[in-house]
N, C-alpha and C positions, 0 to 999 in steps of 0.2 A: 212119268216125268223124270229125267235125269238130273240128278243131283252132281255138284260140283264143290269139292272144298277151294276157298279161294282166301287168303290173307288180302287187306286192305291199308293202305299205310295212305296216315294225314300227314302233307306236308302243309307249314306256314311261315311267315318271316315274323323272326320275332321282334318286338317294338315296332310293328310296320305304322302303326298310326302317327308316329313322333317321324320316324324315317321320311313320309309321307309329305306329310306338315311343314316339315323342312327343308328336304329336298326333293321335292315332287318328280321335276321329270327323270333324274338321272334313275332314282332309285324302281320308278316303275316298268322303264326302259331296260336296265339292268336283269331285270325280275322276269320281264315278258322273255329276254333272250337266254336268261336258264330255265324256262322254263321250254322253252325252243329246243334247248341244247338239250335238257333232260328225255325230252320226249321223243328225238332221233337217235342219238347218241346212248344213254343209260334202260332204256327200258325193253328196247326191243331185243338186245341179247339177254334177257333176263325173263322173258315171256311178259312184261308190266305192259300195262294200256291206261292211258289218261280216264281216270270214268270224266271228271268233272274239274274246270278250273277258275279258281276263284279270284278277286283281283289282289290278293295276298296270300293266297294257297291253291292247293291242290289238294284233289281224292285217288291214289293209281289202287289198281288191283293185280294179283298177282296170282298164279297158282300155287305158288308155296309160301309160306315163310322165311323160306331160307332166301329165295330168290327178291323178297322185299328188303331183308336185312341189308343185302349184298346190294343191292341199289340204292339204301338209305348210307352206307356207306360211303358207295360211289359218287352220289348227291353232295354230301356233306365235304366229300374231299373239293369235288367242283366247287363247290359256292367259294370256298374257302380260297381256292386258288383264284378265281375271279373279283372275288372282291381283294383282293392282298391289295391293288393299287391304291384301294379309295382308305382316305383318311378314317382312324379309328371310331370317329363319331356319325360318318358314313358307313361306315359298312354292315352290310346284311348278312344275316346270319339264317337259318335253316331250324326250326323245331320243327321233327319229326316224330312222328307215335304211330307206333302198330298197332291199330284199333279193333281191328276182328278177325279172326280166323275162324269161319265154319263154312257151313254148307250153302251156296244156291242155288235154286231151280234153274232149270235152261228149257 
């Protein structure tokens, strides 16, 4: 069986429940299209693949480390520039964590 080292990086929106609550459609609408934009644009130069998408986060995999950083980077600049129009008690923000680096079966 072949073995694969693979980095995993959790994306989520922080305070989404309050964001939610309050402004429901803009912010979930906002969220689905960076997450649109992430997954054409930020991952495929990077070798990432969406495992799993949540209605306030995400799961990507990665074959390196380095190549999740360099996307959580990329990520974080996006969001940042995408939400700059919406007022400060609007806007979404990105908590990101590199959750594992080891081995998987294939």
């Amino acid at each position: 069986m072949a073995r694969r080292l693979r980095a995993v990086l959790v994306v989520d929106v922080v305070d989404s429940v309050r964001l939610i609550q309050q402004y429901a459609e803009g912010t979930i609408q906002r969220w689905r299209d960076f997450v649109t934009d992430v997954t054409r644009e930020e991952l495929p130069p990077r070798g990432g693949r969406l495992v799993k998408q949540l209605g306030n986060g995400m799961v990507l995999e990665f074959e390196s480390a380095l190549d999740a950083v360099e996307c959580a980077i990329a990520m974080q600049s996006r969001i940042e520039r995408c939400e700059a129009s919406q007022s400060p008690e609007r806007r979404a923000s990105a908590r990101q964590s590199l959750r594992e680096v080891g081995f998987t079966n294939l």
